[in-house]
PLY file of the C-alpha trace (Angstrom):
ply
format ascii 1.0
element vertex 85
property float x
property float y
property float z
element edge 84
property int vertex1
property int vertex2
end_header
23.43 -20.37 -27.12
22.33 -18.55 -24.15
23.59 -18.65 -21.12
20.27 -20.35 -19.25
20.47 -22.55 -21.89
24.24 -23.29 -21.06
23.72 -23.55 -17.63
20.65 -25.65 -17.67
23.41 -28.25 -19.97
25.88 -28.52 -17.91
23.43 -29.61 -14.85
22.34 -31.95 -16.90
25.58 -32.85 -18.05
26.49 -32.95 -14.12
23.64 -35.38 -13.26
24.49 -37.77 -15.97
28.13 -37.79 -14.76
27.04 -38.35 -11.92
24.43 -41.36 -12.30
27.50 -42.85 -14.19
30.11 -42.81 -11.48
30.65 -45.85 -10.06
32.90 -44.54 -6.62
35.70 -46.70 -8.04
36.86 -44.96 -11.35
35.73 -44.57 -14.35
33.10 -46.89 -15.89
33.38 -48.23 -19.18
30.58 -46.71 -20.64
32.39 -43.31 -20.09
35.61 -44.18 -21.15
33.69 -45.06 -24.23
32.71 -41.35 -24.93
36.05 -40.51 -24.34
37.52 -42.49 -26.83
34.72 -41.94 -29.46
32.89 -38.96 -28.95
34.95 -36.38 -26.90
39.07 -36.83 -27.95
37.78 -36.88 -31.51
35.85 -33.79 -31.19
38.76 -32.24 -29.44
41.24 -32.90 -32.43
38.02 -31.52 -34.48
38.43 -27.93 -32.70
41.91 -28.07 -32.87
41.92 -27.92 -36.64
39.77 -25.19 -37.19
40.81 -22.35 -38.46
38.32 -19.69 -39.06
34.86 -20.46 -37.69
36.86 -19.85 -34.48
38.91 -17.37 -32.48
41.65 -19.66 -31.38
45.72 -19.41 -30.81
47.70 -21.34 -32.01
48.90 -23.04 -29.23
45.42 -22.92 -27.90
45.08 -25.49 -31.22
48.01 -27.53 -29.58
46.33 -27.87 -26.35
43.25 -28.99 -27.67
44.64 -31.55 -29.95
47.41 -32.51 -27.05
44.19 -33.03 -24.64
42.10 -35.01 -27.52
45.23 -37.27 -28.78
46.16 -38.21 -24.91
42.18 -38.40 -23.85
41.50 -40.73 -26.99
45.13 -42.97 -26.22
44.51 -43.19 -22.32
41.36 -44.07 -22.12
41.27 -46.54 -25.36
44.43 -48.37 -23.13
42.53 -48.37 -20.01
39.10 -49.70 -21.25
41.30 -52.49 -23.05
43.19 -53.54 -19.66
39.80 -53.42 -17.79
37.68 -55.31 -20.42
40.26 -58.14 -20.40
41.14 -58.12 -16.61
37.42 -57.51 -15.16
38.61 -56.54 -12.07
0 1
1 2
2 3
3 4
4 5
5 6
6 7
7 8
8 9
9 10
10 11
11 12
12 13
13 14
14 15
15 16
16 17
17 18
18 19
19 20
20 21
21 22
22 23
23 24
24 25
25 26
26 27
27 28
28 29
29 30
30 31
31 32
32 33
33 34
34 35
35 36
36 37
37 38
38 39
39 40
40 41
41 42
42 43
43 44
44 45
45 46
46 47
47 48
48 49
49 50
50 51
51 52
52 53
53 54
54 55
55 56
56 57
57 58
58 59
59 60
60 61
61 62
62 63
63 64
64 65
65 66
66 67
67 68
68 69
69 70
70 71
71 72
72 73
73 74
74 75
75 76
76 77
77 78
78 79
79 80
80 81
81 82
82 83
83 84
């Protein structure tokens, strides 16, 4: 990708993150992607091993941020869903 074409993402990106916050914390809705879309991914990159320039505890990182985005946001959207605060 370019980098117009990366910038123009991440505004995107930016705005939808920022139609989504609620002021109070994380909605469900994004703790959803967490859990599904992003930690998974994360673990994904962790594991490759040649399609990418990566250290090896660069590979520990990612799969430390993907196991603990996946675990703490799975817990939280459980305790919210059942406590509706």
């Amino acid at each position: 990708m370019i980098r117009s074409q990366m910038i123009g993402l991440m505004i995107v990106f930016l705005m939808i993150g920022w139609l989504l916050a609620t002021g109070t914390g994380k909605t469900q809705w994004i703790r959803l992607v967490d859990v599904l879309l992003y930690g998974p991914y994360l673990i994904y990159l962790s594991q490759q091993s040649e399609e990418y320039v990566i250290s090896d505890l660069e590979k520990v990182f990612l799969l430390l941020l993907g196991a603990t985005t996946i675990t703490y946001n799975l817990r939280n959207f459980i305790y919210f869903r059942n406590n509706k605060l």
